[in-house]
Backbone as CSV, one residue per row, in Angstrom:
resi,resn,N_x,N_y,N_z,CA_x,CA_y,CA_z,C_x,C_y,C_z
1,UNK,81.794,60.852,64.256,82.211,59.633,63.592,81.497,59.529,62.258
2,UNK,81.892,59.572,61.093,81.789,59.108,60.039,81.867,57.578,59.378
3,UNK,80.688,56.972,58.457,80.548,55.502,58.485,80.495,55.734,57.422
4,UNK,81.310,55.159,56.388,80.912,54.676,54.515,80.017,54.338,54.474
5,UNK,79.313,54.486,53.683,77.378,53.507,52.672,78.692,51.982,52.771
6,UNK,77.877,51.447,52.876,77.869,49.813,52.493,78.884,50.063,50.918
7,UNK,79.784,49.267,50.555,80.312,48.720,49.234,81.465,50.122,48.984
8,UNK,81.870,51.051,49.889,82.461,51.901,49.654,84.096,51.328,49.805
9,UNK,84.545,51.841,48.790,86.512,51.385,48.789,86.735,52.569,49.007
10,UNK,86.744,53.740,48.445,87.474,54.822,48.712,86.680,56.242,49.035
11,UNK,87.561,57.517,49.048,86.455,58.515,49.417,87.369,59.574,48.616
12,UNK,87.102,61.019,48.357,87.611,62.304,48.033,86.844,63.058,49.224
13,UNK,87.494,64.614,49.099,86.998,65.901,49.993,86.769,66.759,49.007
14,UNK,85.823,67.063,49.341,85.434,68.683,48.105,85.467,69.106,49.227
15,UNK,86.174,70.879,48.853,86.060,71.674,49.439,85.353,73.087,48.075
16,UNK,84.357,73.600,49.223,83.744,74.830,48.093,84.088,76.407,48.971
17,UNK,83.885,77.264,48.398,84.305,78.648,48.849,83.651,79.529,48.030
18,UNK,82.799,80.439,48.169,81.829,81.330,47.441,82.200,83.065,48.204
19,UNK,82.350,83.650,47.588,82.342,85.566,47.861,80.878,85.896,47.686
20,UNK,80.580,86.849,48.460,79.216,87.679,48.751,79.358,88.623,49.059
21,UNK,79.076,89.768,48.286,79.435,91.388,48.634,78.148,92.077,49.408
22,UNK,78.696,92.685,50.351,77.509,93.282,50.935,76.880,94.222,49.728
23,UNK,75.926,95.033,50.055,75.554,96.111,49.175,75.209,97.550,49.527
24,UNK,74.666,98.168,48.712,74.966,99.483,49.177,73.660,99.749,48.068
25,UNK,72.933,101.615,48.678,72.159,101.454,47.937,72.738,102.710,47.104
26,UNK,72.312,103.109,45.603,72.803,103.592,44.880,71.565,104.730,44.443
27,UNK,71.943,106.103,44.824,70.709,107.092,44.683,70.857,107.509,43.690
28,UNK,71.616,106.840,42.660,71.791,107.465,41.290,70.482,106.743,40.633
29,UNK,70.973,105.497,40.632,69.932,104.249,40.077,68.509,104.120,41.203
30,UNK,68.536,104.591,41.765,67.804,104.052,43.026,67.551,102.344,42.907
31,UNK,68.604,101.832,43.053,68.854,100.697,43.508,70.182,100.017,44.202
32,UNK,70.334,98.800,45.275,71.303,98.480,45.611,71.800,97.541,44.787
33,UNK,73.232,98.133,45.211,74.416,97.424,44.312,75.023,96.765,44.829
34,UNK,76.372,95.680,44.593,76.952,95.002,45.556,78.217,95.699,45.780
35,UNK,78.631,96.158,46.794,80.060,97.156,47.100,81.183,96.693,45.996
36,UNK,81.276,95.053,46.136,82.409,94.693,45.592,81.826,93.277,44.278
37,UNK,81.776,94.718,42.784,80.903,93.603,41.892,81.792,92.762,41.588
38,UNK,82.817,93.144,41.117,84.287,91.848,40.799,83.856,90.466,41.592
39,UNK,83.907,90.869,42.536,84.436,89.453,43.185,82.860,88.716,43.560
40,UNK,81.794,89.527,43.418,80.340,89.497,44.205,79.814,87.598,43.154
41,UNK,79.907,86.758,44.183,78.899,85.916,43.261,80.302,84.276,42.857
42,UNK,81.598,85.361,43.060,82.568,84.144,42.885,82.730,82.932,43.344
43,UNK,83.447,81.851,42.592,83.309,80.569,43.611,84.303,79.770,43.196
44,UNK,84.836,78.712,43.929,85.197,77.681,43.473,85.761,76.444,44.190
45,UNK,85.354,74.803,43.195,85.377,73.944,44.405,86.634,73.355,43.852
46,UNK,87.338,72.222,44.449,88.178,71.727,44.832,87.854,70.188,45.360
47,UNK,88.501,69.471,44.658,88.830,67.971,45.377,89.696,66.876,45.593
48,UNK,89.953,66.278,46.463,91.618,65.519,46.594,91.292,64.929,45.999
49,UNK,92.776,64.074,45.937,92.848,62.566,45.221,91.957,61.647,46.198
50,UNK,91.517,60.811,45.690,90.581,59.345,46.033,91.929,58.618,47.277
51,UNK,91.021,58.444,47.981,92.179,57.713,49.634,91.384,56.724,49.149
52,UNK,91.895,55.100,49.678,91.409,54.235,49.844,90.583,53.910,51.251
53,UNK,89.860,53.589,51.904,88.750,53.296,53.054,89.765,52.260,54.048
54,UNK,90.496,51.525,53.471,90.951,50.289,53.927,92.568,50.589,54.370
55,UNK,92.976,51.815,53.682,94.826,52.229,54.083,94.609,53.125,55.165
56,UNK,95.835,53.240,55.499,96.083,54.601,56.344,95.687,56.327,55.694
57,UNK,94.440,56.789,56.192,94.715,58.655,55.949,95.441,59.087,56.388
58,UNK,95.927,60.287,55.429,97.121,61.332,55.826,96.413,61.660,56.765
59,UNK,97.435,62.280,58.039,96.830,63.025,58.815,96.445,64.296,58.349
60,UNK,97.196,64.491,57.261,96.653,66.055,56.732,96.668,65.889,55.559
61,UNK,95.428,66.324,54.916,94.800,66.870,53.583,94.722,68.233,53.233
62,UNK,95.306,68.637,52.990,95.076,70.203,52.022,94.298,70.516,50.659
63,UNK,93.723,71.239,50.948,92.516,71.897,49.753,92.826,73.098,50.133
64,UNK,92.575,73.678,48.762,92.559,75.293,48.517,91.742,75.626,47.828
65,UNK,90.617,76.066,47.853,89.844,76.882,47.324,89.536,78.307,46.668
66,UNK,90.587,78.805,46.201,90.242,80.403,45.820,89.562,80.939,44.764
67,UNK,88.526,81.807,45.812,87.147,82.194,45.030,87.656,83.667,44.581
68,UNK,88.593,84.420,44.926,88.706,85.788,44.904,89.072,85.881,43.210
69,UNK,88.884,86.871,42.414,89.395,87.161,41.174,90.521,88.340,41.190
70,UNK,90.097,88.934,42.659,91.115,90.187,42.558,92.568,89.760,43.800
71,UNK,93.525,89.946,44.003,95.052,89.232,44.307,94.662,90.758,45.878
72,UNK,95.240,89.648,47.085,95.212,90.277,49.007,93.949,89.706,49.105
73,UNK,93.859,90.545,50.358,93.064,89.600,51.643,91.567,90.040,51.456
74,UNK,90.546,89.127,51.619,89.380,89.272,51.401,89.216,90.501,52.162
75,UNK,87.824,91.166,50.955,87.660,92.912,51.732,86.483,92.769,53.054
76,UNK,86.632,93.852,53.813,85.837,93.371,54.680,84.209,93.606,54.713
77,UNK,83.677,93.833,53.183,82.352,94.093,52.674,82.187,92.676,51.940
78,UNK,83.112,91.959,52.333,82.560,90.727,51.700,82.228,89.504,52.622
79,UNK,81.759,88.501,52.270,81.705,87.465,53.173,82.175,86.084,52.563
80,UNK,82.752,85.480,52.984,83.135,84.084,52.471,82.097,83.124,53.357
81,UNK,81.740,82.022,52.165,80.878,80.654,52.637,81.700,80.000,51.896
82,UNK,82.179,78.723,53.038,82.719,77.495,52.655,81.708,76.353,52.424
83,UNK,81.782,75.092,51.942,81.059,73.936,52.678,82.451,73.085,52.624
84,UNK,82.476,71.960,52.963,83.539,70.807,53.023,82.259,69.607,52.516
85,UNK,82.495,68.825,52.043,81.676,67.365,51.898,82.766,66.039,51.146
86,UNK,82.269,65.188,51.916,82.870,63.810,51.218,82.032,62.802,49.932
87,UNK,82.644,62.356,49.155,82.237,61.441,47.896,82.703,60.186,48.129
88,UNK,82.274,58.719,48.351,82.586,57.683,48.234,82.108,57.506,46.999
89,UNK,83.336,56.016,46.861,83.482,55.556,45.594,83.465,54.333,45.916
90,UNK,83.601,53.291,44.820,83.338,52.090,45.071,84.396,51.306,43.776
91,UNK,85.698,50.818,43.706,86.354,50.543,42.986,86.044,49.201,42.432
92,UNK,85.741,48.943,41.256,85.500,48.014,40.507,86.180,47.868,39.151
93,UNK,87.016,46.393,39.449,88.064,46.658,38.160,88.832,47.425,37.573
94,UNK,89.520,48.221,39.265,90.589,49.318,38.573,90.267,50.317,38.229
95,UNK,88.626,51.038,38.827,87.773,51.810,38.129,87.105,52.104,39.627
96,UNK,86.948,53.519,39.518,85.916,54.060,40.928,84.891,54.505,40.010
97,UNK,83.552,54.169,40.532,82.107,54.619,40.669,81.981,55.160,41.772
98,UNK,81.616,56.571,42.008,80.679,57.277,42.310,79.547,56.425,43.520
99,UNK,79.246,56.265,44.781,78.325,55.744,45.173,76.862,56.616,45.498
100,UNK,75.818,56.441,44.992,74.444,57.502,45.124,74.026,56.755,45.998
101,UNK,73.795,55.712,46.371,72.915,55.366,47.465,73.283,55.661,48.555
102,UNK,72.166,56.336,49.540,71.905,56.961,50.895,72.479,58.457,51.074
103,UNK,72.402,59.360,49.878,72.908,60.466,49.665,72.161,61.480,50.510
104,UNK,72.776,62.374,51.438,71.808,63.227,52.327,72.429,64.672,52.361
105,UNK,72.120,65.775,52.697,72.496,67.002,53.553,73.063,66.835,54.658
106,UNK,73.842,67.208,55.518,73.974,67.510,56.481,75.053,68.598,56.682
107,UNK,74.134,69.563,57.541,75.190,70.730,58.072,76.246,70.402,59.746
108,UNK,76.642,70.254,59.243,77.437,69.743,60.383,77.597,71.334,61.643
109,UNK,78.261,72.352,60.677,78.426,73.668,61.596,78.040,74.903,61.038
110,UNK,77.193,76.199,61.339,77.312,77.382,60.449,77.824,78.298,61.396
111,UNK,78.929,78.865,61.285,79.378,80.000,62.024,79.570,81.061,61.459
């Protein structure tokens, strides 16, 4: 169960997605490299439109995140990290602010 901070009208979803290439070591350089440098280090976030706190949520929200630079299916020397997190807002005069108070971490799952 999820509870708004106090004074919250509305909310967004960021969604984030980051690539991580395994590595490999390189006896040319004698050093490791990342298998897959293109994509090694990529990222990118994503966020809906502002729902109101007080209407009905869609039952479904879609976000897309694509971190890849190169087009098919992630390689399997790579690893994808997501996070998901929510932003309340606080509408004043036709205008959302951002709410900072009681801002925390939480990992909800790492699999």
């Amino acid at each position: 169960m999820l509870t708004a901070p106090k004074g919250a009208t509305h909310f967004k979803l960021i969604l984030s997605a980051s690539l991580l290439s395994d590595y490999a070591y390189n006896t040319t350089i004698k050093k490791h490299q990342p298998i897959n440098y293109i994509d090694n280090g990529s990222y990118k976030a994503v966020a809906s439109t502002p729902y109101p706190l007080n209407a009905l949520t869609p039952k479904k929200i879609t976000l897309i995140a694509k971190a890849t630079q190169t087009k098919g299916p992630i390689p399997e020397t790579m690893s994808l990290i997501t996070a998901i997190g929510i932003i309340f807002y606080q509408q004043i005069n036709n205008q959302l602010f951002e709410l900072s108070s009681s801002n925390a971490l939480r990992l909800e799952q790492i699999a």
